[in-house]
C-alpha positions as CSV (number, residue, x, y, z in Angstrom):
1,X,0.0,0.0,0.0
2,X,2.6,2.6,0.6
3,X,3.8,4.5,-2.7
4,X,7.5,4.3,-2.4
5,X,7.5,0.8,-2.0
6,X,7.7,-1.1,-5.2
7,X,7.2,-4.8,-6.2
8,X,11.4,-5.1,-7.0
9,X,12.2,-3.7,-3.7
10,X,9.8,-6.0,-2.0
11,X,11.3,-8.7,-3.5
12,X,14.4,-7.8,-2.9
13,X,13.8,-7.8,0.6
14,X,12.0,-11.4,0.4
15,X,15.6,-12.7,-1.2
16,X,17.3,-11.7,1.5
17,X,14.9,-13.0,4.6
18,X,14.4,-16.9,5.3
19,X,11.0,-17.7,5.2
20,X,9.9,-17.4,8.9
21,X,11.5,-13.8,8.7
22,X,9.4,-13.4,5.9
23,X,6.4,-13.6,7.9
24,X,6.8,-12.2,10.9
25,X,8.5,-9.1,10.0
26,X,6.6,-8.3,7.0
27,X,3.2,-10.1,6.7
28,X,3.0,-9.0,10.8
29,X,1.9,-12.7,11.4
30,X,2.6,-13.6,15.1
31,X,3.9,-17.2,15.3
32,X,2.3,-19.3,18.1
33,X,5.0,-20.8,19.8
34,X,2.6,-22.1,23.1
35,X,3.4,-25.8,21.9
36,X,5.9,-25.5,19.7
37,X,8.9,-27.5,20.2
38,X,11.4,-26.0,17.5
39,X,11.1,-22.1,18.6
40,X,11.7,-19.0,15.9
41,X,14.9,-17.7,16.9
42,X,16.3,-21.4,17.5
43,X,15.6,-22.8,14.1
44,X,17.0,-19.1,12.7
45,X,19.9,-19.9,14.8
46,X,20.6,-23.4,12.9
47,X,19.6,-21.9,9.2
48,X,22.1,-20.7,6.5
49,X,22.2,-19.6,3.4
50,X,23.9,-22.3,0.8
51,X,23.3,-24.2,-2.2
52,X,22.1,-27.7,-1.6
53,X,23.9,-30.5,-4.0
54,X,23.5,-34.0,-4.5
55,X,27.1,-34.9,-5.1
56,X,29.4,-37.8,-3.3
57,X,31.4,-36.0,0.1
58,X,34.0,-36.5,1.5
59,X,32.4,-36.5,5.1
60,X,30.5,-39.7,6.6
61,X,26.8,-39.4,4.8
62,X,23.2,-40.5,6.8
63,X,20.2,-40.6,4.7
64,X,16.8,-40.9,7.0
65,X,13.5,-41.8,4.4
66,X,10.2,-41.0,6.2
67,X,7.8,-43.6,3.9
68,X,4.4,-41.8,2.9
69,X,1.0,-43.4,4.3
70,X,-2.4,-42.4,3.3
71,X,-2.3,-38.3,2.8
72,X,1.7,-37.8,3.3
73,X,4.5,-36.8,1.2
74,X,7.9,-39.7,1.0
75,X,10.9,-37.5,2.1
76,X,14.3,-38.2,2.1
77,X,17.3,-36.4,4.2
78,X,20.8,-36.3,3.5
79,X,23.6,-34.8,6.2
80,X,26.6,-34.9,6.5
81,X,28.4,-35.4,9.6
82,X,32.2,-33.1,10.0
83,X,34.5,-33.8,11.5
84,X,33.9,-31.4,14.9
85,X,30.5,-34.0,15.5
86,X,28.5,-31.2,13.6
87,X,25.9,-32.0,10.5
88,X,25.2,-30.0,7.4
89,X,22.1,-30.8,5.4
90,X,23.1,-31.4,1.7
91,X,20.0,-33.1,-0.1
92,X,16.3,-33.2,0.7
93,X,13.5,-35.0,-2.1
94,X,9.8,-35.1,-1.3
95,X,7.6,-37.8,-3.3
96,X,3.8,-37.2,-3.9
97,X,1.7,-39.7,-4.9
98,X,4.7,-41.6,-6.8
99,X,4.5,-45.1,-7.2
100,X,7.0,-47.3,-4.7
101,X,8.8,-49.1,-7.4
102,X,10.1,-45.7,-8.4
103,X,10.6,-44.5,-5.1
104,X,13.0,-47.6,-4.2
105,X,14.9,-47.2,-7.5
106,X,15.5,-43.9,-6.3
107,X,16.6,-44.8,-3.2
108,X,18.9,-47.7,-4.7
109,X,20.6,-45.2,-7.0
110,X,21.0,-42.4,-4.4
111,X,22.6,-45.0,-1.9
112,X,25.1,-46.1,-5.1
113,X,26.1,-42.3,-5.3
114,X,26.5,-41.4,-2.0
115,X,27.2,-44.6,-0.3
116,X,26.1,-43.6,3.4
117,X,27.5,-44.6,6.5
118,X,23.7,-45.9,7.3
119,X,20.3,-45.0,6.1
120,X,17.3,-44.7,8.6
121,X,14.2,-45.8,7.2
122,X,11.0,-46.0,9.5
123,X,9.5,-49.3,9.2
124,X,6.2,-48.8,11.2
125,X,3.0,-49.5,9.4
126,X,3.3,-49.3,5.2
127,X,7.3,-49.2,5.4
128,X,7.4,-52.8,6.7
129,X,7.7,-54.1,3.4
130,X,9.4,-51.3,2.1
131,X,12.3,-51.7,4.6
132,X,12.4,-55.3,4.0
133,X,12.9,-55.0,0.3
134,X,15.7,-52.2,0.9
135,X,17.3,-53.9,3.7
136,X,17.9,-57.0,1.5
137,X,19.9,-55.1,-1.0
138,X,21.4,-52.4,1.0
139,X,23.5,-53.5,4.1
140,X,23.0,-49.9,5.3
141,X,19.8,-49.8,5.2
142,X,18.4,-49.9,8.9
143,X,15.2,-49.8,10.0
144,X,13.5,-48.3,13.3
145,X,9.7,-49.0,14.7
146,X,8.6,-45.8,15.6
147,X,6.7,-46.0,18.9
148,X,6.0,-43.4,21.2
149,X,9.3,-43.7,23.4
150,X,11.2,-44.2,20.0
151,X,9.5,-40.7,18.5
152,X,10.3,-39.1,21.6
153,X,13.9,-39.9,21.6
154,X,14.2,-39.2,18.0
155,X,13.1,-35.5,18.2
156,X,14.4,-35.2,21.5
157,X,18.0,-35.8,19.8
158,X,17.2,-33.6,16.7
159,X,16.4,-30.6,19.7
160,X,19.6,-31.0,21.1
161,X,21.2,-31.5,18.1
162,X,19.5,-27.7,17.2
163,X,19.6,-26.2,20.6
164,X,23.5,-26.8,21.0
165,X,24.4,-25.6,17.1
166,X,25.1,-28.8,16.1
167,X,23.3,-28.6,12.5
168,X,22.9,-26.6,9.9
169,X,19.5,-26.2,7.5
170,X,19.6,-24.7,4.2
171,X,17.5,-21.6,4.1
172,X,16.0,-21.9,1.2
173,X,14.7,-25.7,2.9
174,X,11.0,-23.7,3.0
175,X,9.0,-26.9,4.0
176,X,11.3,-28.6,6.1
177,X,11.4,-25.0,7.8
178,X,7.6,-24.4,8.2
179,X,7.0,-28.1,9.2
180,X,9.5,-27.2,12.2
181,X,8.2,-24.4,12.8
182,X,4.6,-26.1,14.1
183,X,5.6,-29.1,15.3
184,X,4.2,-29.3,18.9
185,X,4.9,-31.3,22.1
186,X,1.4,-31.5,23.7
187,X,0.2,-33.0,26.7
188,X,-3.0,-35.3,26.3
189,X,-5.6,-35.6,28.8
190,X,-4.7,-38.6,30.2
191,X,-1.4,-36.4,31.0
192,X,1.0,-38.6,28.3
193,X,2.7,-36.1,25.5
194,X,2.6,-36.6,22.0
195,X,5.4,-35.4,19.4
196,X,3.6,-34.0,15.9
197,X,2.3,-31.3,13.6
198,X,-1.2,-29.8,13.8
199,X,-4.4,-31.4,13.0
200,X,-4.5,-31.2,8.8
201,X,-0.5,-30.7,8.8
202,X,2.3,-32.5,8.1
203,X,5.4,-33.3,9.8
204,X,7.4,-36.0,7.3
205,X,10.2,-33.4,6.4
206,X,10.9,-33.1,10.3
207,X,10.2,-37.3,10.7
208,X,12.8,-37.6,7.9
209,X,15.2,-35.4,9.3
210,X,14.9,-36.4,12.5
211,X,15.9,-40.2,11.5
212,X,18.8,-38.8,9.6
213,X,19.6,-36.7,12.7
214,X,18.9,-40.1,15.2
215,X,21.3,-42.4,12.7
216,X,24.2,-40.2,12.6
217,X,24.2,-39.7,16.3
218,X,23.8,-43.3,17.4
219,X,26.0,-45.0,14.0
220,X,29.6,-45.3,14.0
221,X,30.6,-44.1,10.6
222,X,31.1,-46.2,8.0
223,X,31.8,-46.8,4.0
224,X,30.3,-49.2,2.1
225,X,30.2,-49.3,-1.9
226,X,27.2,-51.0,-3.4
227,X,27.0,-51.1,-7.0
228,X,23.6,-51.0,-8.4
229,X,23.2,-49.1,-11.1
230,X,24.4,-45.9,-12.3
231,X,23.0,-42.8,-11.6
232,X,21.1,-40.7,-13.9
């Protein structure tokens, strides 16, 4: 609304703001952080501004695939692990609605490339067979049942992981960032707490990071070469 204001100078600004700066400093929206369990400034704290690339490292690679059931997105997360204990996210794919034998060929060639020290996979529910397929052909493949103690320790280790500036988020990663961003720790009636997004939202960008986060914490790095195909 203001005259001197023009669309390129908007813009500009928007370029050089992460997305959650974005927001509350120029759409004046005020983020509820009652629940949330991945504050403003703390994810701004762990954000930076670099390219992503899918290309081999030098560094010990964990890959964590959150499997899509029902209404969800497959996502899979890439870090890299330095040498000071500290991870960098490198590589992030979402699925929708893609069929699983493409997914898995994915997957194969991805683990090929970048030949991971281990690759978290959650196995509960529809990524029971997934898993077992993988697992067959992979050796780094490693699967974990996500209950509610397992959830709890997994973003419980991703927090710290955040809270003590031990990884980095691209900040240009807008979904990974928003799905942090709402993710709640709420207390139920019957006084247990439950780890997850919002009724209608998602949360498999932070599920998917969170098992690449949980792997590379709790795996002694490793480097295996599978050949299976070359990648395209």
């Amino acid at each position: 609304m203001a005259p001197h204001i023009t669309e390129e100078d908007l813009e500009g600004m928007r370029a050089s703001m992460s997305p959650l700066e974005w927001e509350q400093e120029m759409e004046m929206k005020f983020l509820d952080e009652l629940n949330a369990l991945f504050p403003y400034d703390l994810i701004l704290s762990c954000t930076e501004d670099y390219e992503i690339k899918l290309e081999p490292k030098q560094n010990p690679v964990y890959i964590g695939i959150d499997f899509g059931r029902y209404r969800d997105s497959t996502v899979i997360t890439a870090l890299e692990k330095l040498d000071d204990g500290s991870m960098r996210v490198f590589f992030i794919h979402e699925f929708q609605k893609t069929d699983f034998n493409v997914q898995v060929e994915f997957i194969e060639k991805l683990v090929n490339m970048l030949s991971p020290s281990s690759v978290a996979i959650d196995k509960t529910g529809m990524g029971i067979p997934l898993y077992d397929f993988l697992s067959k052909k992979l050796p780094q493949v490693g699967g974990i049942t996500i209950t509610a103690n397992v959830k709890e320790a997994m973003i419980q280790t991703l927090h710290n992981a955040m809270q003590n500036r031990k990884l980095t988020i691209p900040a240009d990663a807008t979904e990974l960032i928003n799905q942090l961003r709402i993710f709640q720790r709420v207390q139920t009636k019957t006084g247990h707490v439950k780890y997850e997004a919002p009724e209608g939202e998602h949360d498999d960008y932070v599920m998917s990071l969170a098992l690449a986060v949980y792997t590379a914490v709790k795996k002694a790095p490793t480097k295996v070469r599978i050949i299976s195909g070359f990648w395209k």
